[in-house]
C-alpha positions in Angstrom: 45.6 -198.8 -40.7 48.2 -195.8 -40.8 47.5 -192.5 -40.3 47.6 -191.5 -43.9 44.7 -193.6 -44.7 42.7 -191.6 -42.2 40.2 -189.1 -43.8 39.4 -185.8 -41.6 36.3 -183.5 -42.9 36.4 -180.0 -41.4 32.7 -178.4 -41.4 32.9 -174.9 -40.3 31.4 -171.5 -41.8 35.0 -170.2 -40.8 37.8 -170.2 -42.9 40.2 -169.8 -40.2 38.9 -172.3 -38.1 38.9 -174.7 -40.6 42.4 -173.8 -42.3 43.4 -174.5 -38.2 42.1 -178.1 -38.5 43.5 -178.9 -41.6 46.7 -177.8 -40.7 47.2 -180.0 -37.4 44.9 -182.8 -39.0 48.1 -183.0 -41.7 50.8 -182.3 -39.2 49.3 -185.9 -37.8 49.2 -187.5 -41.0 45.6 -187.3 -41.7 43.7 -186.8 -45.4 42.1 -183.2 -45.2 38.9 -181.8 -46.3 36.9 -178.7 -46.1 33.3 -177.8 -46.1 32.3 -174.5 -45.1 28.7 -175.3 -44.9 26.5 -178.7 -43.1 24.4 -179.0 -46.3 27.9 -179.0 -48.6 29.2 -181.8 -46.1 26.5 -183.4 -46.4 25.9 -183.3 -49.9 30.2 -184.8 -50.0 29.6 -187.8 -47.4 28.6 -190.4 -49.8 31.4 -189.9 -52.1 33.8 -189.1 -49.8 32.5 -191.0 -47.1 35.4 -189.7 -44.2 36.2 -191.4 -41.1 36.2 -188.5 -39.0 34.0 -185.2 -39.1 34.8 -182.0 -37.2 32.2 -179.5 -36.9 31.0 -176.3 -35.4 27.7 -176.3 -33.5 26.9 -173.0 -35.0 26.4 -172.7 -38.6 23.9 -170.9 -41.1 20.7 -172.9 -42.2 21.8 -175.8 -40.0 22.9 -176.5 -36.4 25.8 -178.9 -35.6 23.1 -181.1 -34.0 21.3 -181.0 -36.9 24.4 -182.2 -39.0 25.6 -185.1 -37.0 22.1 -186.5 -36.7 22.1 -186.9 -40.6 25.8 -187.4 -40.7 25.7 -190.7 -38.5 22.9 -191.6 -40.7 24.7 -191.2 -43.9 28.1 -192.8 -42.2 27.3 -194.8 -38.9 30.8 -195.7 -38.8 32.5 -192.4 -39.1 33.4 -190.7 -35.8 32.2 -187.0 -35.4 33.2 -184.5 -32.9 31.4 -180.9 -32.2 33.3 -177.8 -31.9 31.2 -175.0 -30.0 32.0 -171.8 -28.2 29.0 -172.3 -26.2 30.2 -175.0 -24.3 28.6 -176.3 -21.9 27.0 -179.4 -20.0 24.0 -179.1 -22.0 25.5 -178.7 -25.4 27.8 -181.9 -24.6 24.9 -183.9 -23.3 22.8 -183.3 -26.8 26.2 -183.5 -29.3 26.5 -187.3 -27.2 23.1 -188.2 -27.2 22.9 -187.3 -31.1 25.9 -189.6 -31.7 28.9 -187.3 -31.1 32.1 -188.8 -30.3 33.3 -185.9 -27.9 33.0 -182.3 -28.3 35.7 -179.3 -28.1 35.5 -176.1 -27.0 36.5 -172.7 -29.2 38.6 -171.4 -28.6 41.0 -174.1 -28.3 44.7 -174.7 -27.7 46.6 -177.2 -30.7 47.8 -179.8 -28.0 44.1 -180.0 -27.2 42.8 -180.4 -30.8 46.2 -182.7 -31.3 44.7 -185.4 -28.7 41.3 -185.1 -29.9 42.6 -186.5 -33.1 44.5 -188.6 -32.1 41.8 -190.5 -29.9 38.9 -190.4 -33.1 41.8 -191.8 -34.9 42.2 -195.1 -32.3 38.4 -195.1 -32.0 38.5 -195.7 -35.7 41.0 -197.8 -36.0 39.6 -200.2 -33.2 36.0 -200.5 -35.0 37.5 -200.9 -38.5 39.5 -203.7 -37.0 37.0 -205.1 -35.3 34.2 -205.2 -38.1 37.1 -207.0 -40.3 37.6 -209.7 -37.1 33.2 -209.7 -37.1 33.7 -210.4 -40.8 36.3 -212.4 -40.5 35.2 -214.8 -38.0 31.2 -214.7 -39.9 32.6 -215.7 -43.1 34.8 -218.9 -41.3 32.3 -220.0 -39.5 29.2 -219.3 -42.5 31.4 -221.1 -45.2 33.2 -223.9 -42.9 31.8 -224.3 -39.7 35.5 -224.6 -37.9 35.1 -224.0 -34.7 37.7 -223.8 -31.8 40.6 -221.7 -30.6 42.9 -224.7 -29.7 46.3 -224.3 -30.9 45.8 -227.4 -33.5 42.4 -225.3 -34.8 44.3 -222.2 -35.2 47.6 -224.1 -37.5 44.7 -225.5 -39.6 42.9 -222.7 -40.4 46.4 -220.4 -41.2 47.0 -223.2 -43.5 43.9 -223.3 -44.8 44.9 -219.4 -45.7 47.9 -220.1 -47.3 46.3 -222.5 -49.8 43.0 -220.8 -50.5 44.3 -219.0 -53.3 46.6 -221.5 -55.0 45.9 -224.1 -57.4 47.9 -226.9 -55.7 46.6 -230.6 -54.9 45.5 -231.0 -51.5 45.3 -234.0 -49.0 43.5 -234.0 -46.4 43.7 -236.9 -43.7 41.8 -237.5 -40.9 39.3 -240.1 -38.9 35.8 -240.0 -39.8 33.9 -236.9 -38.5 36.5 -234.9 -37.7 35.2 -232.3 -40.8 37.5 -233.1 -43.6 34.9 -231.8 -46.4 34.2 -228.3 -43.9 38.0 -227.8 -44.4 37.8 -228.8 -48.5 35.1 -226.2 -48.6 36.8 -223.1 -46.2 39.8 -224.1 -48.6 37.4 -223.6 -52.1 35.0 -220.9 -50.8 37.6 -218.1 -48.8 40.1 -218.2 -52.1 39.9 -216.3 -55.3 38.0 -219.3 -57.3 35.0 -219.0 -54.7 32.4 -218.5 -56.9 33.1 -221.3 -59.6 32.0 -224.8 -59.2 32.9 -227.0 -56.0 32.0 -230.8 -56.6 32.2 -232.8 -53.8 32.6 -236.7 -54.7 32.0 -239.7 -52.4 34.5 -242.1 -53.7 33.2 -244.8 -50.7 29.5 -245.1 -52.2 30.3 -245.2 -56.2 28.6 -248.1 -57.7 32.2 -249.9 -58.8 30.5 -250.6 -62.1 29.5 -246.6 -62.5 32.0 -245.2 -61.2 34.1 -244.1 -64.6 30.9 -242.9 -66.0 30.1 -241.0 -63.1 33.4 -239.3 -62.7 34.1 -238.8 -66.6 31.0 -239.0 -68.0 29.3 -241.0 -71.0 27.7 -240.7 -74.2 24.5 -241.4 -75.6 24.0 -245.5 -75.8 27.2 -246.1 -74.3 25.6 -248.7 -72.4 21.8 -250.1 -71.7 20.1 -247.0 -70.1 22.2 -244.6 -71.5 19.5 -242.4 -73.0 21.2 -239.3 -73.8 24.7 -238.0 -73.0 25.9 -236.9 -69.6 28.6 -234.5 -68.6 30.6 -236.3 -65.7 31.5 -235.1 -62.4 35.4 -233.8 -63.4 33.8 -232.2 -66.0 31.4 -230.6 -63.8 34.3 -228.8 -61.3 35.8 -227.4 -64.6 37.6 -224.4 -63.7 36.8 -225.0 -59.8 37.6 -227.6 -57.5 36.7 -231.6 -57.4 37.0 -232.6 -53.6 36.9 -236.9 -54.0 36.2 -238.2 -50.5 37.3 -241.4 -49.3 39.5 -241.6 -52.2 41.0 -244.3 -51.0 38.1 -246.6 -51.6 38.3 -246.3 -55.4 39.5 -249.5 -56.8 42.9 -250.0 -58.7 41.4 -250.2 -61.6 40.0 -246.4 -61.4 43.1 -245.1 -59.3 45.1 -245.3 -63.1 42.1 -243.5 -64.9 42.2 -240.7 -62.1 46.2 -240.5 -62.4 45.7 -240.0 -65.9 43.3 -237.3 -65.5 45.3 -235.7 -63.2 48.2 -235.6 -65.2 47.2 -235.1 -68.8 44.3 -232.8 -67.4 41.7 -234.2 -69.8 38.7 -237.2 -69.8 37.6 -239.2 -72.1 33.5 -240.3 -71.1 32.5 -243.5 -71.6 31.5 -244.5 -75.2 33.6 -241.9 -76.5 36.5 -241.2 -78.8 36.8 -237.9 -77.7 39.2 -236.4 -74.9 37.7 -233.2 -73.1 40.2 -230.7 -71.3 39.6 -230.1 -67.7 41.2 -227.5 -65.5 40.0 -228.5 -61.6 41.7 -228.5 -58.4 41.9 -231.5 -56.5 41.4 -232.0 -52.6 41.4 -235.1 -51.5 40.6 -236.9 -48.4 41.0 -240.2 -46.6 40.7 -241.5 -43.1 43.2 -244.6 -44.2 47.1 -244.6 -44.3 47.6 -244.1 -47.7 51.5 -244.0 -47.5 50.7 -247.8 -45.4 47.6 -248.3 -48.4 50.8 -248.3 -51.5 53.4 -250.3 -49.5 50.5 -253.0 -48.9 49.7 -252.3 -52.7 46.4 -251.7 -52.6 46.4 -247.8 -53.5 49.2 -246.7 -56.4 52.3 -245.5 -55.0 52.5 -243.0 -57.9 48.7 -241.3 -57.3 49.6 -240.9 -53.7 52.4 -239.3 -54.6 50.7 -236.7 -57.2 47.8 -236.2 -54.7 49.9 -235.5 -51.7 51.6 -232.5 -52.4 50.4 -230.7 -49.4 48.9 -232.5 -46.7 46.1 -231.3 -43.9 45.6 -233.2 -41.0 43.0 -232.7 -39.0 43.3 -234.1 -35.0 40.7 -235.8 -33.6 38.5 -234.1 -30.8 39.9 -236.3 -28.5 43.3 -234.2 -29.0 41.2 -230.6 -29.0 39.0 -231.2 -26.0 39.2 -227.3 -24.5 37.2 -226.7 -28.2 34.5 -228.7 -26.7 32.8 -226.0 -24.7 33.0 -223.9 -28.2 31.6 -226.7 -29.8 28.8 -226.8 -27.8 27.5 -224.0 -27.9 27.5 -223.4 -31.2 25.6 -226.4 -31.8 23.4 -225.1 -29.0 22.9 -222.5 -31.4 22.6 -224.4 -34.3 19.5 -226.6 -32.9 18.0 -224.3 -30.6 18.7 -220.8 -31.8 15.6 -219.1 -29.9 16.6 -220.9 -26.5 18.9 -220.2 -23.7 19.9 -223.8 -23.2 22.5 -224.3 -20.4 24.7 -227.4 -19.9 25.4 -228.7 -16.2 29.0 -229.1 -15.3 28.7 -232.4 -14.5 27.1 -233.0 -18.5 30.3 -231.1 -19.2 32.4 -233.2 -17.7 31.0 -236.1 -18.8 31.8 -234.6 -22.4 35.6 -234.0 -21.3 35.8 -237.6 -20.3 34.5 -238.8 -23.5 36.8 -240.1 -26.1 34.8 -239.1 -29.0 35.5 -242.0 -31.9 32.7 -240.3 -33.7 34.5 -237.3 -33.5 32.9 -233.9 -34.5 30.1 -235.5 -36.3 29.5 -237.8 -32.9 29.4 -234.3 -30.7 27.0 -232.7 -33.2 24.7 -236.0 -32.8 25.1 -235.9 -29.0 23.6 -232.3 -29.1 20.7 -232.7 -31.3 19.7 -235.6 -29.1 19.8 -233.9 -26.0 18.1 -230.6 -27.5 15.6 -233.1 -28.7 14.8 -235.1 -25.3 16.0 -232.6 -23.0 14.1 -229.8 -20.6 14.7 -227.4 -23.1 16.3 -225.3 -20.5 19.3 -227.6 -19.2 21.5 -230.0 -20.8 22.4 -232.8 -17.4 23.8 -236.0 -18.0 20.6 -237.7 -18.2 19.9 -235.9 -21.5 23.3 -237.4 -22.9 23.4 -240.8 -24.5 24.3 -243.9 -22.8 27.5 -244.4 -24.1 28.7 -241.0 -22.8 27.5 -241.4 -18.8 29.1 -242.8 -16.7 26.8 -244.9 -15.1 29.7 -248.0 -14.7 30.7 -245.7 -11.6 29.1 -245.9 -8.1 27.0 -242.5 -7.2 29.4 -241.6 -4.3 32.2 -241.8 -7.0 30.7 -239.7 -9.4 29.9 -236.8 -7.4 33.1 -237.0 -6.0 34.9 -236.9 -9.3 32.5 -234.1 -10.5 33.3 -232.3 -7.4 37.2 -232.4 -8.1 36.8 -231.7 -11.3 34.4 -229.1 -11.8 37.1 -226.5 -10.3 39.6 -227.7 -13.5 36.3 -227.0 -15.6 36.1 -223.8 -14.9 39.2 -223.0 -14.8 39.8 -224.3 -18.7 36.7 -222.2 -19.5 38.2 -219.1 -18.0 41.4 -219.4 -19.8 39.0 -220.3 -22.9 37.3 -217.3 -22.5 40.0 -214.7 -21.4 41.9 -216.0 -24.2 40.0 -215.6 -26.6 38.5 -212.0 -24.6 42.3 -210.9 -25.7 42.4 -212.0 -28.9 39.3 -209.7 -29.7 40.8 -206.8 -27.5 37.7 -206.8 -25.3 35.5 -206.8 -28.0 32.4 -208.8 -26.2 29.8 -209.2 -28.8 32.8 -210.9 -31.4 34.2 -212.7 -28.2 30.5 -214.2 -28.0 30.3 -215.0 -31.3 33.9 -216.9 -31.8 32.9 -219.2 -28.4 29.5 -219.9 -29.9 27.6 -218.4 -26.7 24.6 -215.9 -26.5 25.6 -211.9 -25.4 23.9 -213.0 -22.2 25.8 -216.0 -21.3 29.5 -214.2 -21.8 28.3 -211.3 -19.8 27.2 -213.5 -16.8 30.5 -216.0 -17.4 32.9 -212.3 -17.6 31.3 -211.2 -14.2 31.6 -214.8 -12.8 35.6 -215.1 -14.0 36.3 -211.1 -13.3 37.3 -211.1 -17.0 37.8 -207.3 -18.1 40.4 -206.7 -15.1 44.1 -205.5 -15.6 44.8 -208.7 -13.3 42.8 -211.2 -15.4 44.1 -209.9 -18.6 48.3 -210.0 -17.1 47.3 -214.0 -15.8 47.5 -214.9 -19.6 51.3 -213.3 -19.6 
């Protein structure tokens, strides 16, 4: 945000005072206003609604106190400073108690008043930035559930923000449970066409016989059991978006009905002589090789074609691991949201080792087992399913590999954490939320991993 955008309220019974502010509040830049009264500031706030208030602790009918107690009430954002010629330990104590950001004694010099400014205005500008990250990261992981600060993660959601907005066919490619519809949906729900329709279409269990009049609809007595007419699913998305899952399970047959749709933009239901117009988006996804799918010909070289204009690939978790611990705990959170449930390094590791064919879906599964059969209190490897111990090994083995290991553990979730620590610019509650662990857990993990330091902070350069 640049200074410009930066509104300053000056609340002083004085006009001299407050001509004073004004005039250095513009020589930085800032949006001026004057009250010469607490009630006529307050009476401004809501339609005004500054982002910084300076104000005299002394003024008619009511005290500075007074005002920034109802001020910060009004606009618990805004930052407020107290200008008094009584200063004093006291005063300062009850103008910071009250809410105050600092406090400034008349009279005072310009270069003093100059960096008072100019500190409200970074405080400002930090906790605006910061809300828009809290937003920011609640509204990814409310609508698509992405989680992860991997490299990969963070290319697929930037592309994910260059598409939201546009109208263009999507593919999205990827092996089963890796979260190809969460990615269809953040692609839907964080554009411009959010609040229209989103159909999402399961190509792989269509009944082949239904699948036209599902898609397209049909009319009344087009067939035995066809009561009354029914809109069909294109006709559904109309003016939104259609996502078709596993669309490379549709048969041959349907593949040149759907590349008709697509490109004259209109269906014709079952039992009808009637064409009606569509507008819908289409994202498409498929764990097959569709490019390998048309040279085999069993998918049409020419739907490929019009579906894969962009394409979004989404790596398996065997390629993300350090968004395991991230994972997690947000399903941690997601099953057990009233617990404190820690997982054991060795669990952890056991997790690391794990290929994952399942993917995210198989890591989600893990977790809601182990919530469900475990202590309630600690996730160890007993509590993870067969397939993911490794029990194969002798015991000596295994507590010599988790030994080794556990040091490369925690190293990967310091760099996790500090990483992402700096991405937030020490913001710990929004550093909590975007690893998926309680305010609790990241306090005890930033005393553990000295997180906060100069030093830890320059290891990441």
């Amino acid at each position: 945000m640049s200074n410009g955008s930066f509104h300053l309220m000056v609340v002083d019974d004085q006009e001299s005072i407050r001509k004073l502010c004004v005039t250095v509040g513009q020589s930085r830049g800032l949006r001026c206003t004057q009250a010469d009264s607490a009630e006529d500031a307050l009476a401004r706030l809501d339609s005004e609604a500054p982002d910084m208030i300076l104000a005299d602790l002394m003024m008619p009918n009511m005290s500075g106190i007074d005002f920034l107690t109802e001020a910060k009430r009004l606009l618990p954002h805004a930052e407020i400073a107290i200008m008094t010629g009584h200063g004093s330990i006291e005063t300062a104590v009850r103008a910071m108690r009250a809410g105050a950001y600092d406090y400034i004694t008349k009279p005072f010099r310009i270069d003093e008043l100059k960096l008072l400014l100019q500190r409200m205005q970074e405080k400002v500008e930090l906790v605006t930035e910061n809300l828009y990250l809290r937003e920011k990261v609640s509204t990814e992981m409310d609508l698509s559930g992405v989680v992860g600060s991997s490299a990969k993660i963070q290319d697929l959601l930037r592309m994910v923000a260059r598409l939201k907005d546009t109208r263009t066919p999507v593919l999205i490619t990827g092996e089963s449970g890796t979260g190809k519809e969460l990615i269809a949906r953040a692609i839907h729900f964080r554009g411009q066409y959010a609040k229209r329709p989103f159909v999402a279409v399961d190509c792989g269990s269509l009944v082949p016989t239904l699948i036209e009049s599902e898609l397209f609809g049909y009319e009344k007595g087009a067939f035995t059991g066809a009561a009354k007419s029914k809109e069909g699913l294109f006709a559904s998305a109309n003016g939104g978006t259609i996502f078709l899952d596993e669309i490379g399970e549709l048969p041959l047959e349907m593949q040149a009905k759907l590349l008709r749709v697509l490109q004259e933009k209109e269906v014709r239901p079952v039992g009808s002589n009637n064409r009606v117009k569509v507008d819908v988006r289409v994202i498409a996804a498929t764990n097959r090789d569709l490019e390998a799918a048309y040279r085999e010909g069993t998918f049409r070289k020419d739907l490929y074609f019009r579906l894969n204009v962009v394409t979004v690939h989404l790596p398996p978790l065997r390629e993300r691991k350090s968004d395991i611990p991230a994972l997690v705990h947000w399903f941690l959170n997601k099953f057990a949201p009233e617990q404190t449930i820690q997982v054991t390094n060795a669990a952890m590791q056991d997790l690391f080792q794990y290929d994952w064919p399942g993917n995210v879906r198989e890591l989600e599964n893990c977790i809601e087992r182990a919530v469900a059969l475990g202590s309630q209190n600690i996730i160890d490897v007993h509590d993870l399913p067969p397939a993911i111990r490794r029990l194969s090994q002798p015991a000596a083995e295994v507590i010599e590999s988790v030994s080794m290991s556990s040091t490369d553990l925690e190293e990967l979730e310091r760099e996790t954490i500090l990483r992402v620590f700096e991405q937030t610019k020490g913001d710990k509650q929004l550093t909590g939320r975007m690893l998926g662990i309680s305010r609790a857990t990241l306090y005890r993990k930033l005393k553990r991993y000295h997180i906060g330091s100069e030093k830890a902070v320059a290891s990441l350069s």
